[in-house]
N, C-alpha and C positions, 0 to 999 in steps of 0.2 A: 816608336818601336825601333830600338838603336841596338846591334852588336857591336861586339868589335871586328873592324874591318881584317880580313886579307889581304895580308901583304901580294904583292905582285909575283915576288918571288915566291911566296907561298902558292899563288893561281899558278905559276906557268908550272909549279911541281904535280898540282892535281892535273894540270892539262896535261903533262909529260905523262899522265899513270895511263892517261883515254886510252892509247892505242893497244892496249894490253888485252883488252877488248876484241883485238885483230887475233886472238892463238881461241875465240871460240867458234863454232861451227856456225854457219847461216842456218836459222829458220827458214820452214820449208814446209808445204802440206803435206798432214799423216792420215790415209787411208783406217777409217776408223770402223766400217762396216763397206760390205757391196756398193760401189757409186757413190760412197760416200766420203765426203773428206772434213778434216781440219786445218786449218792453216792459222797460227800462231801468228801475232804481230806484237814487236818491241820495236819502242823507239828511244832513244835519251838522247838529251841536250843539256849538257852544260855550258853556262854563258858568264862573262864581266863584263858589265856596264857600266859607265860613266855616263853622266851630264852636267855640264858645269853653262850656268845661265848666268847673264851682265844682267840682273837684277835682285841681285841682296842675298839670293841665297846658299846654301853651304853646297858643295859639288856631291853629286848624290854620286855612290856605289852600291854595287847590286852585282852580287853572284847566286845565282839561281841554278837550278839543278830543274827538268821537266822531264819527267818517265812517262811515258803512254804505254800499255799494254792492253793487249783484247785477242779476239779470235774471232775466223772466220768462219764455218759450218757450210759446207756446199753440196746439193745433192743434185745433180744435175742443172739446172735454169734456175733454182732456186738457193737461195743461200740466207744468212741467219748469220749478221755482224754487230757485237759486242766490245765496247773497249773505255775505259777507265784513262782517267789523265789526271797527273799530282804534281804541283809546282813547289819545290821546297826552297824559300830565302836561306841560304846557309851564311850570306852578309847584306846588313838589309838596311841601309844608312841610303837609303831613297823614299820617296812620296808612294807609297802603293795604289792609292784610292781610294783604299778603302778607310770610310769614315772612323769607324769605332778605333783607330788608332791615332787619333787624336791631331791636332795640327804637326807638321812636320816639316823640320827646318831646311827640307829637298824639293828639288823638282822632281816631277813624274819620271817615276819607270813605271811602265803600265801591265807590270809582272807580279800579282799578289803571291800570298801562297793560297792555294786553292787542290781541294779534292773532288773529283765530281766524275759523273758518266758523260763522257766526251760523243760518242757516238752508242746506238741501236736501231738497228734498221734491216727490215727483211724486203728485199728483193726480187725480183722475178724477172730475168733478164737473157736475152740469145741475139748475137751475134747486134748488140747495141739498140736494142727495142724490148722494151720494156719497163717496169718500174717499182718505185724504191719509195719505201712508207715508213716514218720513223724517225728520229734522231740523227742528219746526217751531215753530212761535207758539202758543200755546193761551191763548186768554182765555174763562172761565167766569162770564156773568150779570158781576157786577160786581166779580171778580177776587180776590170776598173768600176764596175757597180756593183757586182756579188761574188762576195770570195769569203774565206776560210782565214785571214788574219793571221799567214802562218808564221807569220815573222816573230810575232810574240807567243810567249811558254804556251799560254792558254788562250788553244783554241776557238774561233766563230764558228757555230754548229748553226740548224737548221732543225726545226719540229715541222716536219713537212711530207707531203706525199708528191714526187717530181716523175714526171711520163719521159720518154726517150725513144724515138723512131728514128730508123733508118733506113732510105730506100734511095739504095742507089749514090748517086750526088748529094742527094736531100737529108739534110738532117734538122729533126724538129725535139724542140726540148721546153717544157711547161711543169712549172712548179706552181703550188699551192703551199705556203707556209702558214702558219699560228703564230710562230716567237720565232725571235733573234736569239738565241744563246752568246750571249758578250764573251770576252775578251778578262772581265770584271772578275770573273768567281763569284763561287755560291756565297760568298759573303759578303757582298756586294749590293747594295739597293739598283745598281743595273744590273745584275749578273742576266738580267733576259728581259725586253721588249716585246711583248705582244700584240698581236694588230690582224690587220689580213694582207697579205704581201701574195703579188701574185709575177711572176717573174716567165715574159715567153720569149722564144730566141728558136728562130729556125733561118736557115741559108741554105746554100749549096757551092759547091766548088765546080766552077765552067770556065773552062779555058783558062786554068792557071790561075782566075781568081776563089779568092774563096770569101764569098760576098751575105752579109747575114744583116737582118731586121729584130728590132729586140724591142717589147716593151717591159717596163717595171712599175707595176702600180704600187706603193706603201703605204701603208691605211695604219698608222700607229694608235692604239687604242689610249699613249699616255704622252709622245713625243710628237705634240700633233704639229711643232713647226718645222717638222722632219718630213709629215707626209705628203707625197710629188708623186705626179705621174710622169713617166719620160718615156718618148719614143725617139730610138733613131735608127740607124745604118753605121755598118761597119764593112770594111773591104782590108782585103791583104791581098799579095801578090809577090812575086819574083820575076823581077824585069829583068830580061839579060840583055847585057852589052861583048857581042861579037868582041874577043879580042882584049876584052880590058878588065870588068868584071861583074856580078851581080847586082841589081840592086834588091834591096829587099824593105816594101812599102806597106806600108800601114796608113788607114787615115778612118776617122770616124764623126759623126754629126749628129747630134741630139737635139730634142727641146723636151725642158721641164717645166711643170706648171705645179699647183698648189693641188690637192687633192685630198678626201675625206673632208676632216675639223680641220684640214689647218686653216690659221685665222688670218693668215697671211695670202692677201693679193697678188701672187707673183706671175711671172712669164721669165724663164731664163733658157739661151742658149749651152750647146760644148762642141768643142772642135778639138781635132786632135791630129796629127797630122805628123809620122817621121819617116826620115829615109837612111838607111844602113847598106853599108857595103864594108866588105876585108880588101884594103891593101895593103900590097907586102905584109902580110902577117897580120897588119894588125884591122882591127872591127872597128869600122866609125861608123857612128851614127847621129845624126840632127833631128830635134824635133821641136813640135810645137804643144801646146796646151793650154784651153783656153775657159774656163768654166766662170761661165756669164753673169754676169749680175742687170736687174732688172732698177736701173737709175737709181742702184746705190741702196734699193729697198728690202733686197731680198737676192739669195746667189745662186747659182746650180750647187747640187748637196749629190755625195752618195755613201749615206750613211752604212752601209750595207758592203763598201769596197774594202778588198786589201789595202789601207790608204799608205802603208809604209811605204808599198812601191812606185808610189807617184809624188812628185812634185817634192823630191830631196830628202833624205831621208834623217834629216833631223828633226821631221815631223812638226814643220812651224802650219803647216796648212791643213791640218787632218777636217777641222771645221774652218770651210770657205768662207771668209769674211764677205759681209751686203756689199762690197764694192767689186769682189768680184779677183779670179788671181788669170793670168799669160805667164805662163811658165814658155821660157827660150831656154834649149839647155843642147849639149852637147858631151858626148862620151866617146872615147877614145880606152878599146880595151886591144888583149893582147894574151892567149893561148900558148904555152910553153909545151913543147911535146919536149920528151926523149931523154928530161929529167928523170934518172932512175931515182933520186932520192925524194923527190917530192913530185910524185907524178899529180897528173890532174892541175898544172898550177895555172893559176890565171890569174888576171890583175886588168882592173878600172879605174876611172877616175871619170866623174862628171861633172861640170861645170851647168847652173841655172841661173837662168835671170828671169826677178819676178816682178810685174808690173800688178797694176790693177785693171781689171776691166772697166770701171767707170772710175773718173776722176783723176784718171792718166798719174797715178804715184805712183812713183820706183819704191817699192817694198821692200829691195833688200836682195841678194846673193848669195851664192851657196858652191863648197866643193866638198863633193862626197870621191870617197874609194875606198876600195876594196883589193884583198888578197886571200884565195881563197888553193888548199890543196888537199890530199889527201895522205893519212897514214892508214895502211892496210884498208879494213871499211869505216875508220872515222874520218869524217871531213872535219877540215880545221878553217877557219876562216878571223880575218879581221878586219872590222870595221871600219872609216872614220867619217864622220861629218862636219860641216864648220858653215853656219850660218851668219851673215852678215847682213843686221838689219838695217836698214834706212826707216819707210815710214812706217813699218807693220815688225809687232814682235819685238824681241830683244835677241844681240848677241847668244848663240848658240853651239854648245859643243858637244859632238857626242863620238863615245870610243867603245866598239864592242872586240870581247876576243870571246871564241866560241868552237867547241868538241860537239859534234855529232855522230851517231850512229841507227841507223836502222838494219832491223831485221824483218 
């Protein structure tokens, strides 16, 4: 499935038109009877992707276009959400997935084109209690086992009924799903995972911490070496240091085991563990991650996470290999105020070192960064990643540049 590519010059001319976007007015709810409202949602993305892999094949390009629109319906506690998502390859000299296109001389971009009902889901909700039956979005704590895969065009949805209580400190939140809606499109032999997935997570916030207990059962009815139960513990915090600066701590602990048909005998650990502070301007932060393997037989899985945002984001680790991955990594960013011509500007760069958990191998390195700003209400952002394997994977490179806007 091959066009001919866009030139670079040609992409920075379509990115250069995005901002033009900035002379239309915000969406906004429109009273449409007594108590009654509508609230319109747009979103678009346009993106250029590169991947160029140390094993044989041709460096994939990919400029994709993703439009969502839907609307809101709200009538007091209740509401009524609708919305549509369509991903169009406008240059498409990348692996999409999808099979019926035949072998392809690229690596994975994991961006078909696809049309499909992103979300539908009705509501019943006041002041964080309540619940949501339908087609919808689920992000958990920080997505490292259940998220919305927003990073790519088409979105992780949810066919699920999810409860939400609030009282006080306490907050308790319990989903029931049926299917995964992938990442894949409707034309896709994955485009959705069925099974019984049952996801709980309640905590509270005492004295500064805000400390939570989560379990995720997954019961796949066709991916059964996917199905685990895991429980653990999660805590955050802001430590202050009198005089010098904040810290700001995260750390978390799991264990997963084999669950439903899977045929697989396992026990795995996960640890997680980082600490962030701003000096002079600029945000460090160090951390740990450790997702366990069971002597090499079988590894911690979470099939279910945002996995772009963990463990580098050249995406060598999305599937945890039986031996298991330590991610040591390190990020050094840096907030620019008072730029009038590029406000909003920021800029990272993160450094990983990946071992294995059993069998003590150096897997391989990684430097990601980023720079990201704003024109009017499009965010502009560019990517890069750079993967350096040793014993796991091949040499890896990946480059995005990327227009956003929401309404």
């Amino acid at each position: 499935m091959r066009r001919s590519l866009l030139s670079l010059g040609s992409l920075a001319a379509v990115a250069a038109a995005s901002p033009a976007l900035a002379q239309e007015s915000p969406l906004g709810p429109v009273e449409v009877a007594d108590g009654v409202t509508l609230d319109p949602m747009v979103a678009a993305r346009l993106r250029y992707e590169t991947v160029d892999r140390d094993d044989g094949l041709d460096e994939a390009e990919a400029l994709t276009m993703r439009l969502r629109a839907g609307a809101e319906l709200r009538a007091g506690i209740v509401s009524l959400l609708a919305e549509g998502e369509g991903t169009l390859a406008l240059a498409d000299d990348y692996n999409d997935t999808l099979p019926f296109n035949g072998i392809e001389p690229f690596p994975v971009v994991a961006d078909p084109e696809n049309l499909e009902l992103n979300r539908l889901q009705l509501s019943v909700m006041q002041d964080g209690t309540g619940a949501t039956i339908g087609r919808q979005r689920i992000i958990l704590d920080n997505a490292r086992f259940v998220g919305n895969v927003g990073w790519r065009q088409n979105e992780q949805t949810f066919d699920a009924i999810r409860g939400q209580a609030s009282f006080g400190p306490v907050a308790l939140d319990a989903t029931y799903a049926i299917s995964q809606r992938t990442i894949f499109g409707v034309d896709s032999p994955a485009e959705h995972f069925d099974g019984d997935f049952i996801f709980l997570n309640g905590g509270a916030e005492i004295a500064g911490v805000d400390a939570k207990a989560f379990a995720y059962l997954i019961d796949y009815n066709g991916r059964l070496a996917f199905s685990s139960q895991t429980y653990g513990l999660r805590a955050a915090a802001t430590i202050d240091l009198p005089g010098l600066f904040a810290l700001n701590a995260e750390a978390s602990v799991a264990t997963q085991s084999d669950y439903g048909a899977n045929p697989i005998d396992y026990s795995a650990s996960y640890y997680s563990a980082k600490l962030g502070a701003t000096v002079a301007g600029f945000g460090l932060t160090a951390g740990y991650e450790e997702l366990g393997s069971d002597d090499g037989i079988a590894a911690f899985q979470t099939p279910m996470a945002t996995l772009h945002a963990f463990n580098g984001w050249a995406d060598i680790f999305l599937t945890t290999p039986a031996f298991g991955v330590r991610d040591y990594y390190v990020t050094v960013g840096r907030s620019f105020g008072g730029i009038r011509l590029l406000p909003g500007l920021n800029a990272n760069v993160t450094y990983h070192q990946f071992d294995s958990d059993f069998g003590n191998l150096d897997l391989g390195s990684e430097w990601d960064a980023s720079l990201g700003f704003k024109a009017g209400p499009v965010s502009l952002l560019v990517k890069y990643a750079n993967y350096r394997a040793d014993a796991f994977a091949v040499d890896t490179e990946k480059f995005w540049l990327q227009a956003e806007i929401n309404f």
